[in-house]
C-alpha positions as CSV (number, residue, x, y, z in Angstrom):
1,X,12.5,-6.3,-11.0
2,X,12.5,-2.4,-12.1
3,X,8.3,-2.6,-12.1
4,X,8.1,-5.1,-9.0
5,X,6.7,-7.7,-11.3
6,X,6.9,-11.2,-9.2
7,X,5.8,-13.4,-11.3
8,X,5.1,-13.6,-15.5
9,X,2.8,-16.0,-17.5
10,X,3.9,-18.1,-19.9
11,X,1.5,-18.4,-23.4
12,X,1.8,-20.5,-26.3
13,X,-1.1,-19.9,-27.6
14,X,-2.3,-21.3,-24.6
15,X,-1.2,-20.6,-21.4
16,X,1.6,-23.3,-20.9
17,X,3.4,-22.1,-17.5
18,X,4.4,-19.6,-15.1
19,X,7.9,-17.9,-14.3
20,X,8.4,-16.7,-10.8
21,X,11.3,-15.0,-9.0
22,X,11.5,-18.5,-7.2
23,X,11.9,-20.0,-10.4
24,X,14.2,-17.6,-11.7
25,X,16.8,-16.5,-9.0
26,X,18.2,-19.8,-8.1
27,X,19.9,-20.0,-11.8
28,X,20.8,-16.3,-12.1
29,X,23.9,-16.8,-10.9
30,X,24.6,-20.5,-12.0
31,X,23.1,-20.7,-15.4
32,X,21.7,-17.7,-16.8
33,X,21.6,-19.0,-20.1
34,X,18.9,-21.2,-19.2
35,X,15.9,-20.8,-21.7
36,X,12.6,-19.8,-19.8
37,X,10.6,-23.3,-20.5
38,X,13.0,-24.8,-18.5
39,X,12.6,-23.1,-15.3
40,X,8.8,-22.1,-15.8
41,X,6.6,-23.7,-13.2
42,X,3.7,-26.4,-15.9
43,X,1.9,-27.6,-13.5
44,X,-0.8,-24.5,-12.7
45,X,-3.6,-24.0,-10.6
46,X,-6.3,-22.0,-12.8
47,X,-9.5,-20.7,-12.7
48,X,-12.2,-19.4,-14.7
49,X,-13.2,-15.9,-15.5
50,X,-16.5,-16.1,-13.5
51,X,-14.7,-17.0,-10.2
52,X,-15.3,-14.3,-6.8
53,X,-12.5,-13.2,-5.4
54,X,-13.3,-15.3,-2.3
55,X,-13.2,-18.5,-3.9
56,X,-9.7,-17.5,-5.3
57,X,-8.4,-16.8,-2.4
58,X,-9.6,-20.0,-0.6
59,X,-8.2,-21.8,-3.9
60,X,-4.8,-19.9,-3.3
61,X,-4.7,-20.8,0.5
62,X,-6.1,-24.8,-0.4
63,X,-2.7,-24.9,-2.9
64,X,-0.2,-22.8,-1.4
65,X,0.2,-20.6,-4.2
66,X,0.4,-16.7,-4.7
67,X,-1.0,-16.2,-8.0
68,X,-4.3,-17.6,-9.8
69,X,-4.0,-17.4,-13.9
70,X,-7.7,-17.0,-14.7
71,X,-8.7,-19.0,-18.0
72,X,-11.2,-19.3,-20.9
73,X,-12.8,-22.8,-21.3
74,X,-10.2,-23.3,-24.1
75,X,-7.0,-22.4,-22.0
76,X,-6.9,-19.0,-23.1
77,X,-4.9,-16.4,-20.6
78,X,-7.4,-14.2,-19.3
79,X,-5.4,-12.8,-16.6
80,X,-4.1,-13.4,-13.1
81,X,-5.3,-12.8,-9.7
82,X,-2.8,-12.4,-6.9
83,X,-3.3,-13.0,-3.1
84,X,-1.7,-9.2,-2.8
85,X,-4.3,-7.9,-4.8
86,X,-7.2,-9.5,-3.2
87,X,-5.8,-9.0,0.7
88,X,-5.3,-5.1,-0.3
89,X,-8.6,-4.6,-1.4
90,X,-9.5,-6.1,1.2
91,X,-7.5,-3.7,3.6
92,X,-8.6,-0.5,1.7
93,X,-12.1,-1.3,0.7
94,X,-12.8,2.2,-0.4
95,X,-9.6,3.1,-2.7
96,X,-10.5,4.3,-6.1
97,X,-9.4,2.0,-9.1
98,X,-9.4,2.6,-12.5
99,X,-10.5,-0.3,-15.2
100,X,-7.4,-2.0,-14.7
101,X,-7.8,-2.3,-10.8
102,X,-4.8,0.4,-11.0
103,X,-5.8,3.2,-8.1
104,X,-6.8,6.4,-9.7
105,X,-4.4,8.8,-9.7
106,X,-5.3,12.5,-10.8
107,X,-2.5,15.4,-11.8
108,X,-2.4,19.2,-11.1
109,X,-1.1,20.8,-14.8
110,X,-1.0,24.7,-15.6
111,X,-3.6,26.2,-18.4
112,X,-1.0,26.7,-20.6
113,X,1.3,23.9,-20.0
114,X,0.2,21.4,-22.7
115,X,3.3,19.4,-22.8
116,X,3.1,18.7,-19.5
117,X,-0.1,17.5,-19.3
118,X,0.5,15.5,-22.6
119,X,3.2,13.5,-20.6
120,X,0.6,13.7,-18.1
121,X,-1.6,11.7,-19.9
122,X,1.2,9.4,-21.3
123,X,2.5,8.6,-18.0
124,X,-1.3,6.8,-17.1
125,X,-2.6,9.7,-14.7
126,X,-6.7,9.5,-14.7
127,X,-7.6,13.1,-14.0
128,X,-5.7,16.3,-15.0
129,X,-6.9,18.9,-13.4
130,X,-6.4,22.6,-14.6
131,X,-5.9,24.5,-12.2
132,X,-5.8,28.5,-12.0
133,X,-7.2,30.8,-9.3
134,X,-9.3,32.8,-12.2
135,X,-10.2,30.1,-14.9
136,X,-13.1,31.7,-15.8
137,X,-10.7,33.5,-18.0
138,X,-11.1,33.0,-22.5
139,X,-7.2,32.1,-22.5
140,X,-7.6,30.0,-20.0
141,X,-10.7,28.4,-21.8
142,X,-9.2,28.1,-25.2
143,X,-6.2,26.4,-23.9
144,X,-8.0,23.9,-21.6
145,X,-10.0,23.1,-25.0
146,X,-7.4,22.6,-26.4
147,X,-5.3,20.0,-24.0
148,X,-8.9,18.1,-23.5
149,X,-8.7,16.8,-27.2
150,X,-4.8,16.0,-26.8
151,X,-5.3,13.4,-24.0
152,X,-7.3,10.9,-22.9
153,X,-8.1,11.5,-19.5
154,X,-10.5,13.3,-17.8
155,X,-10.5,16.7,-17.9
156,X,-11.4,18.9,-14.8
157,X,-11.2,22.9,-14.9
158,X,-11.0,25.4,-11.8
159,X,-11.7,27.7,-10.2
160,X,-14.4,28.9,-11.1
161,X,-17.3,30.8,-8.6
162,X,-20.4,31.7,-11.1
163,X,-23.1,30.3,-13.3
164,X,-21.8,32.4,-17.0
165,X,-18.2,30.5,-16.0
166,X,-20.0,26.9,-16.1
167,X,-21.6,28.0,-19.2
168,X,-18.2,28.2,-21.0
169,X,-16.8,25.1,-20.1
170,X,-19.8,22.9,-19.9
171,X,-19.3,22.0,-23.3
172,X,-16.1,19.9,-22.9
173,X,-14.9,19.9,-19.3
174,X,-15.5,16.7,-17.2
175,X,-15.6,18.1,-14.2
176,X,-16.0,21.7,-12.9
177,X,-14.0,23.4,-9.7
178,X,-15.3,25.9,-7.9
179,X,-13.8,28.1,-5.6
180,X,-12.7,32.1,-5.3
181,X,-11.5,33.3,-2.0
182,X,-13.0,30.3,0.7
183,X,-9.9,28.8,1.4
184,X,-8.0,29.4,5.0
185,X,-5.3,30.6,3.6
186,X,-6.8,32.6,0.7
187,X,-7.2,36.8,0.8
188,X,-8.0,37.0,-2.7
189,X,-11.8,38.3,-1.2
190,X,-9.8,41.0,0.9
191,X,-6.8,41.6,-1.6
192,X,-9.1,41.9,-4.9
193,X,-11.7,42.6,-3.4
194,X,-13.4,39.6,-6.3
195,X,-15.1,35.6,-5.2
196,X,-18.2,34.9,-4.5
197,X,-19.1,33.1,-0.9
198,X,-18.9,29.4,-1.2
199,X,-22.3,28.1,-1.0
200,X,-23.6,30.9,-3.5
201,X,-21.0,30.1,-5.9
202,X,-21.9,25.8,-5.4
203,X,-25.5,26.2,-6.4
204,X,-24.7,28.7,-9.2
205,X,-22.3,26.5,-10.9
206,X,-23.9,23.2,-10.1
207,X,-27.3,24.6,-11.7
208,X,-25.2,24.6,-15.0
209,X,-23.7,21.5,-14.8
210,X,-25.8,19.5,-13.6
211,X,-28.0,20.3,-16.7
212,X,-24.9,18.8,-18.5
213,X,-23.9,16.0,-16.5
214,X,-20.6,17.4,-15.1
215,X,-19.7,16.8,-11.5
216,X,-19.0,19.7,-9.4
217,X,-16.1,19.6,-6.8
218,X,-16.1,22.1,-4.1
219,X,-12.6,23.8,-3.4
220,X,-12.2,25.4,0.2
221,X,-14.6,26.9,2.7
222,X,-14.5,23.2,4.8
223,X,-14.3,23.6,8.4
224,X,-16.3,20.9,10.1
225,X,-17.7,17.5,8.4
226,X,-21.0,19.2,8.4
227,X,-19.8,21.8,5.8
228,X,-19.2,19.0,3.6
229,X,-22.8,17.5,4.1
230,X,-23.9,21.2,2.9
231,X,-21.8,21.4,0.1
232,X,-23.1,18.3,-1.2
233,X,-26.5,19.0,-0.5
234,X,-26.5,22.4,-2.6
235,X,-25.3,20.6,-5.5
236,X,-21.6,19.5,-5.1
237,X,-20.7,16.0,-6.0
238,X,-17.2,16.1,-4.8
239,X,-15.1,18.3,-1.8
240,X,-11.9,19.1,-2.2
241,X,-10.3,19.0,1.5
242,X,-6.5,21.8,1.8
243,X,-6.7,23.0,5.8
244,X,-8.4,19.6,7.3
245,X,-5.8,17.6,5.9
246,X,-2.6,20.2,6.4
247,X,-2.2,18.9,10.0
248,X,-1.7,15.1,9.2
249,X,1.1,13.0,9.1
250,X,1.0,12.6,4.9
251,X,0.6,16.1,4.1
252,X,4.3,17.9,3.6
253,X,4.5,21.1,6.0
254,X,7.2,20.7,8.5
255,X,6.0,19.9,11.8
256,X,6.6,22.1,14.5
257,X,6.4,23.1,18.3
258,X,4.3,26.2,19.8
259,X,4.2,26.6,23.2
260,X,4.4,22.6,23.8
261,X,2.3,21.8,20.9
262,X,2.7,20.2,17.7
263,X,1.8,22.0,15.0
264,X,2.2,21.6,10.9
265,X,3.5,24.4,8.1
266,X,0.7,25.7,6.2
267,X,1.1,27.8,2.7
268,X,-1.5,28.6,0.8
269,X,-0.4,29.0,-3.2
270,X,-1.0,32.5,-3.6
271,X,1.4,32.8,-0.6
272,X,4.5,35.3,-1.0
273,X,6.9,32.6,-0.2
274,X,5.3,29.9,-2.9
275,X,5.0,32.6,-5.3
276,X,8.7,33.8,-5.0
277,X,9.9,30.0,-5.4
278,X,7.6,29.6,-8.8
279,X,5.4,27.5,-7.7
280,X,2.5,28.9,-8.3
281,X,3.6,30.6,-11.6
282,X,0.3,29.2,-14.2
283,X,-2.1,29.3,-11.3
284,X,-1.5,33.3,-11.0
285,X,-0.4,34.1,-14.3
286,X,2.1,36.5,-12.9
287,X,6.3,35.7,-13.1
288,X,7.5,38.7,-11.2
289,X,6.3,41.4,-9.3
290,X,3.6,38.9,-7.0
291,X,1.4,40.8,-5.4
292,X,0.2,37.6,-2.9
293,X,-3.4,36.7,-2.6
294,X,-2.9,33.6,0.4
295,X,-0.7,33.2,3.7
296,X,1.1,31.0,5.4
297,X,0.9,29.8,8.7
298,X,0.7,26.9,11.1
299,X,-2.5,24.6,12.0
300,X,-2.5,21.9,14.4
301,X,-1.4,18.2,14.1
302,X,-4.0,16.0,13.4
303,X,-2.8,12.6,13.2
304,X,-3.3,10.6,10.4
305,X,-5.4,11.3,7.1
306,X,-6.8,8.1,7.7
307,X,-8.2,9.0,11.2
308,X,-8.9,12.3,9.8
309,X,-11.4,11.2,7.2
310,X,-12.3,8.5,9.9
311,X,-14.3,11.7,11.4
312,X,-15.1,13.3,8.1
313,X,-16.8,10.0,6.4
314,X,-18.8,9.9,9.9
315,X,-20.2,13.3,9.7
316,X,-21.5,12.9,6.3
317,X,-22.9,9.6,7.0
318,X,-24.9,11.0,9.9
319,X,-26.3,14.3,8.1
320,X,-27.2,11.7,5.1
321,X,-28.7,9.9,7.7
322,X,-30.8,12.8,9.1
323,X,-31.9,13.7,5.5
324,X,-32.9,10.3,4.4
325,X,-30.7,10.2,1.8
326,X,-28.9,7.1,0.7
327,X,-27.0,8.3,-2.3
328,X,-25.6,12.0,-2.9
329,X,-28.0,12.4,-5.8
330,X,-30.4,11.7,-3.2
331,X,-28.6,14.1,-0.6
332,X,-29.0,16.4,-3.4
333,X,-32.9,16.6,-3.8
334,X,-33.9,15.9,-0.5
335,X,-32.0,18.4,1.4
336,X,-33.2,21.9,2.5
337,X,-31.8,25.2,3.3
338,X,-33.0,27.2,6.2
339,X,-32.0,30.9,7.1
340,X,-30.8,31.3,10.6
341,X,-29.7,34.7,12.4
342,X,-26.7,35.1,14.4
343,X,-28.0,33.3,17.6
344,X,-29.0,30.4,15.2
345,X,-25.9,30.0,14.6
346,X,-24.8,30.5,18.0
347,X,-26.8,27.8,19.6
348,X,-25.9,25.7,16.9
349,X,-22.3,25.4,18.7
350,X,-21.6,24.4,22.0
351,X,-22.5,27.2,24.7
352,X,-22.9,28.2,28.1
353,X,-20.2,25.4,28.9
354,X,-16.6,25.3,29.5
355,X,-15.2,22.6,26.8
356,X,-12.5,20.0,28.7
357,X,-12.2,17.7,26.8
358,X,-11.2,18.4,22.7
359,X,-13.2,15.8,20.2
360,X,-11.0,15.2,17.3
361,X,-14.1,16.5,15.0
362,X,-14.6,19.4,16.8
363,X,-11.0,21.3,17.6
364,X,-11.0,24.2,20.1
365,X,-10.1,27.1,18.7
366,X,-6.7,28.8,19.8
């Protein structure tokens, strides 16, 4: 079918049968006409609401079936497990899902672009995020305000870098971005001469929200999987990953070959070429005459995303592991910041060695 639908209960009241595409596409062609209790499978295996997904699998494999209807004690459809469902979760333990075991799916919109994120909202997304490179910006507020009570999904609002922008948003945001001028492929810091450096702008913002309850996510400025652990542990809840995922086989830059190795497209929004297409038209605020605050240009291939956050899981794990910390609210009190001078930082990487061999969470530079 048009929504991949495999199989539909039958209720009277009471659940009474089951109408499969085995059922159905046998008489398609012969007898269409056919009414639907006539091909509906009766006899059903069921189970109860408090079953584990476990036993309902082992209850599928015992009877050969694909789908378990899940009951009341008086027959009532409660809904209906499927051996897909159960052997994806299994597959991708971590995947988000929403309260109707869809994943979670969240959706860039413009400040100003309320129908959009009306149909947004229609269309089942979880998230919107707003997204401009200045939102600390009272248009930009009002209008956020305004498309948070028009749908019902969370909000989120970026980018902002400083604790007076949390303070205007706090109020009805869901989530907070923050970000000016870390990325990559930003030169807004350069070009503007305006941002505020990562870490700085992380504790600001999360000092403010987190008096509220909003989580922070941290936008740009990651490098190494340790840059996440720090992010986290000066108040982020959340990283938001653009250059460590650019190389893998998912993201969209055209692959191409430099001197024998692969590399990947990389364009950051405020790019010239992004801008001239109008792609980035609500996150600059600017139609014509773009003066460009980001570049483009070509990282290496990583492989997949999945091996990529293989790496990056790992090196949170372990700095959570070196803090004591079992949860990132945890990660969050018990970490602690040290200065360091420049040969601090130096001995911090490897030295006084010739690298042979690349780790895939620790690239040579070119």
């Amino acid at each position: 079918t048009e929504e991949d639908v495999g199989g539909v209960p039958v209720v009277d009241k009471k659940l009474v049968g089951i109408v499969s595409r085995r059922d159905v596409l046998p008489i398609v062609e012969s007898d269409p006409t056919k009414e639907v209790k006539e091909v509906m499978t009766r006899d059903l295996i069921t189970a109860y609401e408090d079953v584990s997904l476990e036993e309902a699998l082992d209850k599928m494999y015992e009877h050969k079936v694909e789908r378990l209807p899940v009951v009341d004690e008086k027959g009532n459809l409660k809904g209906i497990i499927t051996m897909q469902n159960i052997l994806q979760r299994r597959q991708y333990p971590m995947a988000s899902r929403d309260e109707n075991d869809r994943l979670m799916v969240a959706a860039a919109v413009g400040p100003f672009d309320v129908e959009r994120a009306v149909a947004l909202d229609k269309a089942g997304a979880n998230v919107l995020m707003i997204d401009c490179a200045h939102a600390h910006n009272m248009n930009v507020v009002d209008s956020a305000r305004m498309i948070k009570k028009k749908v019902k999904a969370d909000v989120v609002v970026g980018n902002i870098a400083t604790a007076e922008a949390a303070e205007e948003l706090v109020d009805f945001v869901d989530g907070i971005k923050v970000g000016v001028g870390p990325g990559s492929i930003c030169i807004t810091r350069v070009v503007a001469g305006v941002g505020v450096p990562q870490l700085t702008a992380i504790a600001e913002v999360a000092d403010i929200a987190s008096k509220h309850d909003i989580p922070v996510i941290a936008d740009g400025g990651i490098r190494y999987s340790g840059d996440i652990a720090k992010a986290i542990a000066i108040g982020a809840d959340v990283v938001m990953l653009g250059n460590l995922l650019a190389g893998t086989d998912e993201a969209p830059g055209r692959t191409i070959t430099i001197k024998g190795r692969r590399y990947k497209q990389y364009r950051g929004m405020g790019s010239l070429g992004v801008m001239s297409g109008g792609e980035s038209v609500d996150r600059y605020l600017s139609k014509t005459k773009f003066v460009p605050e980001g570049v483009e240009g070509a990282i290496p291939y990583s492989g997949t995303v999945g091996d990529t956050l293989h790496q990056l899981v790992g090196g949170l794990r372990s700095s959570m592991g070196y803090v004591g910390a079992h949860s990132i609210e945890e990660m969050h009190k018990k970490a602690r910041f040290i200065r360091i001078t420049p040969s601090g930082y130096y001995e911090s990487h490897p030295h006084d060695v010739l690298i042979t061999d690349e780790t895939p969470n620790y690239p040579i530079g070119e």
